[in-house]
C-alpha positions, 0 to 999 in steps of 0.5 A: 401409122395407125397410132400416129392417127389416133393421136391426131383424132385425140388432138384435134378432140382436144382442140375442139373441147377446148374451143367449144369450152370457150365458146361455152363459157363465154355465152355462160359469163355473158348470161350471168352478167346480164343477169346481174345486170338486170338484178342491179336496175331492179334494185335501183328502181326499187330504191328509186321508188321506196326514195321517192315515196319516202320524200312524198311521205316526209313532205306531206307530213311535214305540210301537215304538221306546219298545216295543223300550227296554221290552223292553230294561229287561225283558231287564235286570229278568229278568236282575237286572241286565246285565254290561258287554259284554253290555249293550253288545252289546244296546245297539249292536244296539238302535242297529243296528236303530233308524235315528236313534238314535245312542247310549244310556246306563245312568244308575243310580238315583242319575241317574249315568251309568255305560255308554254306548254310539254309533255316531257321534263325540259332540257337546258335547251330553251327557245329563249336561246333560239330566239336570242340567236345572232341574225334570229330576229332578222329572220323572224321580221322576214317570217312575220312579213312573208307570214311562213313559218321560220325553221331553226338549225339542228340543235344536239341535246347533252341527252344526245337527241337532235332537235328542230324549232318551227316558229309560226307567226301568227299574222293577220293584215296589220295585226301581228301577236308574235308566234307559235313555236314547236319543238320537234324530236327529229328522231321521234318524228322521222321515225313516226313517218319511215316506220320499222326498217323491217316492215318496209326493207329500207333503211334511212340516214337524214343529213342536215349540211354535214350532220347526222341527224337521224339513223335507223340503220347501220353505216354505209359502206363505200359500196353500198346500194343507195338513193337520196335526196333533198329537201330545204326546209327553208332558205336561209339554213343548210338543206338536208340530205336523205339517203335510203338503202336496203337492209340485208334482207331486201338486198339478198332477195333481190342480188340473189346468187343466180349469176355465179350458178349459172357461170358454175353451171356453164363450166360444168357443161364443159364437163358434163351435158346432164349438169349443164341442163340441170343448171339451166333449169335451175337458173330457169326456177330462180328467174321465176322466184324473181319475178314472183319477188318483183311482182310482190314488191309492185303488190306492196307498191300498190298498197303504199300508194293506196295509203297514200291516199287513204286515211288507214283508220277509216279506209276512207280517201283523205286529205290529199286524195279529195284536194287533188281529185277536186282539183283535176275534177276543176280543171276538166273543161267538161267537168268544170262547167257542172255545179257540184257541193261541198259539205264539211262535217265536224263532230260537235264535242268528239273530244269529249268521247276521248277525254271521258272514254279513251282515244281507243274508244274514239277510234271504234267509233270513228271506224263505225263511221263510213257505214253511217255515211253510207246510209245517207249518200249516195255510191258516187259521193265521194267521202273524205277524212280530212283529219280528226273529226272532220270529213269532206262530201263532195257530191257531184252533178248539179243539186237544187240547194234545198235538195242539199238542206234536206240531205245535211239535216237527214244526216244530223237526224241520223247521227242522233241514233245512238251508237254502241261500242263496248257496251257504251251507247255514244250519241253524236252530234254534227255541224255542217258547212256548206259550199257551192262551185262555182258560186262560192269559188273556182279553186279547191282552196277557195271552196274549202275555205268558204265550207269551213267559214260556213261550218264556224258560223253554224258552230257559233249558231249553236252546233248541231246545224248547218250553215250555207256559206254567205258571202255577205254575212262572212264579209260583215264577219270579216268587216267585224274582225278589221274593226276589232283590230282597228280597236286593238290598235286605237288602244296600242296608240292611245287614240281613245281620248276623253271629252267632258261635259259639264254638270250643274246646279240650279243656280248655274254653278258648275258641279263636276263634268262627266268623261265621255269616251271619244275614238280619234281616227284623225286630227279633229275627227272622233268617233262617239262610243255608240259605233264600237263600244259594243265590240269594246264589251265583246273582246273584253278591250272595255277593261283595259281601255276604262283603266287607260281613260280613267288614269287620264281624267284623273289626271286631267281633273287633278289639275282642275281641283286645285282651283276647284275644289268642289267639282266631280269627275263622273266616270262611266262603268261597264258590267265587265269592268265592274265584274272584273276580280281586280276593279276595287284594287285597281281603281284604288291603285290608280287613285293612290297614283295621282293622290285623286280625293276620292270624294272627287270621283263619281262612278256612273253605272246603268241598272242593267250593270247592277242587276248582272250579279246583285250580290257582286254590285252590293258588296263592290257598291258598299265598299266604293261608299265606305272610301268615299266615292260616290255612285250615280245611277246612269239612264235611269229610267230605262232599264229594271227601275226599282225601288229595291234597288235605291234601297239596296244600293249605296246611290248618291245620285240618278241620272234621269235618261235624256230620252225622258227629258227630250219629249217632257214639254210635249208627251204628259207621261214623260213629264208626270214620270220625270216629276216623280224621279224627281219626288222619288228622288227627293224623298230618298234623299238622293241627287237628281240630274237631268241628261240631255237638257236643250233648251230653256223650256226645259231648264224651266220645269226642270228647275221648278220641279225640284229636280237638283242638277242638269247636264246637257247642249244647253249648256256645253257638248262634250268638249276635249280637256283642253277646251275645258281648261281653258274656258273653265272661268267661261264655264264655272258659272252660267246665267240661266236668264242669259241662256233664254235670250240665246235659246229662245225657248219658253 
């Protein structure tokens, strides 16, 4: 009996073990699922943020560099255009700064390639080839009408390197000098932004449609933690795919064995009490160290976030973070009713620091430079890298504007202190461009804009300075601009044309016509030279265009001598036209062209042309003579009239200035120095001609006086070649006693 009952009580222990086993084990398995549960969300949070700062990364960056190529073309746009050496310069130093970009091109509007510049030896991969593509050039019309850049598929190198082409149209209203194009190293590119897998715990692979085009880390297994995302460089080529994934390092951190210690602890329980309470307060320090883990990689999240926005050699915000903060000062309705300024600094010459010093050296003093602001603005300015040399100041509250001048020339002043590094004594410089809100505009692109239009023109004042944006003075720059593009165009069009005025002697015979440059904005309307033949010398265009007219007239007049053998073409030159290293060359090209007598030709140039380089004009001048093209003095009278130069100076002809001749019956001066030219003239064996004769008074004396040879309304305006042409029997001989009773003059 009492045996039988021990069995039972054995039993039912038993059973009860068994349930509370269960029970036990149950609640274990529970706890180890949720804490393997909740380690998976801390590890997709994790990857979703490390994606997400990566996708803002690569954008950013991406926005940078297509940001850096814009500028370049504005660089090019403002400039009309770059010389050879300067664009390379600016090309290799774009290369330089920009990790992964290895070279660049100019292709012209006609998709040719002109200038090319890299920094490693050339693959077989040309942008010859991308640009020859199929459907390519159709693109490329789309990019220069949208004016955005155009995106090239991914191209594999025999060298097993990935490749992207960016072409930049470089666009401005109707003018259009066809692109800049960039080849980037996707690896090398990539790699620059995402950094080491070690440092960050993250690895990324980057798919174009279906290719893998860059890799810092193993493959991917089928159950592999990961986050992705896309980006579309552009619409018309596959979009890629960004896949991110931790390296065994962040995953064993994170899926720690803590669920399997607590299920084992919680069979050991079963069996033992002790080893259940051990286990428990082991899963209790494991879930600690976790949450330290957790609040490290926030520490970490937060000093991303700080990079983000901050520029890492100077700790100052950068470009980003003053865009938006302007953006959402703008858009507070309080804030956005006080004034405020924007001040853009760009050091003068800090280029040369790193050319002659090392970019390391650069670097040590762009350091130094937080502490000098500090000494000059205030603790609630705000001061910003925006890139390079240049910084943005935006000072709040309202500030009278000479409050503002007096800031940015302290600041010059105290940039003029000497600064040492490594025993080197740096001196610096600054120009300053200045912008109000909201009197200069309501955006942060329109104030940033406007700060750096006022910051070139204080560069173009010299450097050193500063300049407060002037709406009125930028459109008269912008005005300028049209018009130089309207001359770029009138040139393509061939809309510069010549007219002729005829030239005679003292017994009315016709001796040659003068060409004169007109511009044709319409049918029968022209615009004389004194409107744009300034802008002609300052863009350079006068040289092209003078080898375009004076082709023309020499064509023109090759048909007249035929039946006048004896007239002159008089062609006016300009001092770059004369400074030009290929003027002799190429006027004896174009001669040789049309089979033009050189004795035909006349070249009219001013004193002021001459004197720029004696040395040049003497020998260019000994050298015309020795062909047989004759040399006039033009406007003579109104420049550095000289003696030596009529002796220095192969001269056949002066051409005494209009203004001279104009007030001659009516000022003695004019007229005692128009007879001396004359004498002068006569003396030295040269041919006088008088400009601008009209009227027969003046033809009277004129003739009286000796003087040779006489141009001007009395006889004949400029008129096209046409006209001249046809009434050339008209105008080959003139009676001078005629001319009285049509001019009424004595």
């Amino acid at each position: 009996m009492r045996g039988l009952t021990i069995k039972r009580l054995f039993d039912k222990s038993y059973l009860s073990a068994w349930i509370v086993a269960i029970v036990l084990f149950l609640a274990v398995t529970f706890v180890a699922y949720q804490i393997r549960q909740s380690q998976i969300n801390t590890m997709n949070q994790i990857l979703k943020g490390q994606s997400d700062r990566t996708q803002a990364q690569i954008i950013y960056t991406s926005q940078e560099l297509t940001s850096d190529l814009a500028s370049m073309v504005n660089r090019w746009l403002v400039n009309q255009g770059t010389p050879e050496l300067k664009w390379r310069s600016d090309a290799r130093n774009f290369i330089e700064r920009t990790p992964g970009v290895n070279e660049i091109w100019w292709i012209d509007s006609d998709l040719t390639v002109q200038w090319s510049e890299s920094l490693k030896p050339l693959h077989h991969i040309d942008i010859k080839s991308i640009i020859s593509q199929p459907g390519i050039q159709t693109k490329l019309a789309s990019a220069q009408r949208d004016n955005l850049p155009e995106y090239s598929p991914v191209i594999n190198t025999d060298d097993g390197y990935n490749i992207i082409f960016i072409l930049m149209p470089i666009v401005f209203d109707a003018q259009f000098d066809g692109y800049f194009a960039i080849e980037i190293y996707i690896d090398e590119f990539l790699a620059r932004i995402l950094n080491d897998p070690v440092n960050t715990g993250f690895y990324t692979k980057a798919y174009a449609g279906q290719e893998v085009v860059y890799a810092d880390g193993p493959q991917l297994q089928q159950n592999s933690y990961l986050e992705f995302f896309e980006l579309n460089l552009d619409a018309d080529i596959d979009g890629w795919t960004f896949k991110i994934y931790p390296t065994d390092t962040v995953l064993t951190t994170i899926l720690s064995p803590l669920p399997y210690v607590v299920l084992t602890g919680g069979i050991l329980i079963v069996f033992m009490l002790l080893m259940t309470l051990l286990s428990r307060h082991k899963a209790k320090n494991q879930s600690h160290q976790l949450s330290l883990e957790i609040k490290e990689r926030e520490k970490v999240q937060q000093k991303l976030s700080y990079l983000a926005n901050h520029d890492s050699l100077t700790n100052l915000p950068n470009r980003h973070y003053i865009t938006q903060y302007i953006e959402q000062y703008i858009a507070n309705s309080d804030k956005a009713k006080i004034p405020f300024t924007l001040l853009f600094i760009d050091l003068d010459h800090f280029k040369d620091v790193n050319d002659t010093l090392g970019h390391a050296m650069g670097d040590q003093l762009l350091k130094k430079l937080p502490e000098l602001f500090s000494r000059i603005f205030r603790n609630h300015d705000i001061i910003a890298r925006m890139g390079g040399d240049e910084f943005i100041i935006f000072l709040p509250d309202k500030i009278r504007e000479e409050n503002v001048i007096a800031l940015a020339e302290r600041f010059m002043k105290q940039l003029k202190y000497p600064v040492e590094i490594e025993g080197h004594q740096i001196r610096l410089t600054g120009s300053i461009g200045i912008a109000m809100y909201p009197r200069d505009g309501t955006t942060v692109n329109e104030l940033l804009s406007n700060a750096d239009a006022a910051l070139y023109r204080a560069k173009d004042k010299g450097r050193n300075t500063y300049a407060i944006y002037d709406s009125v003075i930028e459109h008269k720059a912008q005005a300028r601009l049209k018009l130089v593009n309207q001359l770029h165009e009138a040139q393509e069009q061939q809309r510069f044309e010549m007219f002729y005025q005829p030239r005679y002697d003292a017994q009315g015979h016709m001796v040659g016509a003068e060409a004169l440059m007109r511009w044709r904005q319409a049918e029968n309307d022209y615009q004389e030279p004194k409107a744009f033949i300034e802008l002609l010398e300052d863009t350079g265009l006068i040289v092209s265009v003078s080898w375009q007219l004076l082709s023309e007239s020499c064509q023109h007049f090759k048909t007249l001598l035929s039946s006048h053998k004896n007239i002159v073409l008089s062609f006016n030159v300009s001092a770059r036209l004369l400074e030009h290293p290929e003027f002799l060359s190429r006027l004896k090209n174009i001669l040789d062209e049309h089979q033009f007598p050189y004795d035909r030709l006349e070249l009219e140039l001013t004193e002021q042309t001459l004197i720029q380089d004696v040395e040049n004009s003497q020998y260019i001048l000994n050298q015309l003579t020795n062909w047989g093209i004759n040399v006039a003095i033009d406007d003579f009278g109104t420049g550095y009239s000289s003696l030596s130069y009529l002796k220095n100076f192969p001269v056949h002809a002066l051409k005494i200035d209009k203004s001279f001749i104009h007030d001659m019956n009516e000022d003695q001066d004019d007229l005692e120095l128009v007879k001396t030219m004359i004498v002068m003239g006569k003396n030295l064996n040269i041919t006088t001609v008088a400009e601008g004769v009209e009227t027969y008074g003046q033809l009277q004396k004129l003739v009286a006086m000796g003087c040779d040879e006489f141009q001007g309304f009395l006889f004949s305006q400029p008129i096209p070649f046409g006209t001249l042409q046809s009434h050339l029997q008209q105008l080959s001989d003139i009676d001078f006693a005629a001319l009285d009773i049509v001019d009424g003059s004595n």
